[in-house]
C-alpha positions in Angstrom: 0.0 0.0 0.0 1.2 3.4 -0.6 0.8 5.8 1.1 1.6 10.1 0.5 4.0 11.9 2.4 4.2 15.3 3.1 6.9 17.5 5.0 7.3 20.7 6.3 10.5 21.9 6.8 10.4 24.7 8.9 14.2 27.0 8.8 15.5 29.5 10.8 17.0 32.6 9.0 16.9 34.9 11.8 20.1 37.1 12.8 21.1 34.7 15.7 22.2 31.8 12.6 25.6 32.0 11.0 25.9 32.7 6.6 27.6 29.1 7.2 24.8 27.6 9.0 22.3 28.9 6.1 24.2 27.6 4.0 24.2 24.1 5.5 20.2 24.2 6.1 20.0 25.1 2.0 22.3 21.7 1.4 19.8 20.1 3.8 16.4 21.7 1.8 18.0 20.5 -1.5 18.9 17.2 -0.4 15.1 16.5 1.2 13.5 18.4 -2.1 15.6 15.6 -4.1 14.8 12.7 -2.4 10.7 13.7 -1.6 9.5 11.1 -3.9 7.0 10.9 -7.0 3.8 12.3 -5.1 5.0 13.4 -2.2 5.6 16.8 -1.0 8.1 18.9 0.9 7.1 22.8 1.8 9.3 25.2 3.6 8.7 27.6 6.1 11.9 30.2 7.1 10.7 32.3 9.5 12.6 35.1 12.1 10.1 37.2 13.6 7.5 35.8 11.2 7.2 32.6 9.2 6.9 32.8 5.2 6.0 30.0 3.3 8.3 29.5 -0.1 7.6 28.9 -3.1 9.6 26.0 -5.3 11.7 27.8 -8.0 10.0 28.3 -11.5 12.2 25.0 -12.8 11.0 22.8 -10.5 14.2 23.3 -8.1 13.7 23.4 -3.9 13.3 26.8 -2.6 16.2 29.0 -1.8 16.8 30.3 1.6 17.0 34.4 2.3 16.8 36.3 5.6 13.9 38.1 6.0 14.4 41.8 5.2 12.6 43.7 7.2 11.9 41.5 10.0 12.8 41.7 13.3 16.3 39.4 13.9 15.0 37.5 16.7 13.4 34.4 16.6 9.8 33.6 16.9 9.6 29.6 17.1 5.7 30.2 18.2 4.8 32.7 15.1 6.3 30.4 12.9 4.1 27.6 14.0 1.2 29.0 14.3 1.7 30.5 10.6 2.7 26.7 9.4 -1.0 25.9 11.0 -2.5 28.6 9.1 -1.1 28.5 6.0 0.0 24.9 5.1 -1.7 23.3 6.9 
């Protein structure tokens, strides 16, 4: 029997993570976007002071990673899950 997965991968990009560290997490995006599997899906939530969901890239690629400009640096673990409820789920 098979059965669909879906993932959300939810990423920190707030001021308090290293470029290096970002840079890791995108290796870590791209390597679960790669291996998600015919029918199944992966989303990704970044968040800092607010979570964003992103959008795959327009050739099918995983998302790419970015700060949030604009936000505040600190992180918001509870914003972000509360927007994963709202908006992905």
């Amino acid at each position: 029997m098979y059965r669909r997965v879906s993932t959300v991968l939810l990423v920190d990009v707030s001021a308090s993570v290293s470029d290096r560290q970002l840079e890791a997490a995108q290796r870590w995006v791209d390597e679960a976007w790669a291996a998600r599997g015919a029918g199944n899906t992966v989303e990704v939530v970044t968040f800092a002071g607010h979570p964003r969901l992103l959008a795959s890239a327009d050739d099918g690629r995983a998302p790419r990673l970015a700060r949030h400009e604009g936000d505040t640096a600190e992180t918001d673990i509870q914003a972000a899950l509360d927007g994963i409820v709202r908006d992905v789920v």
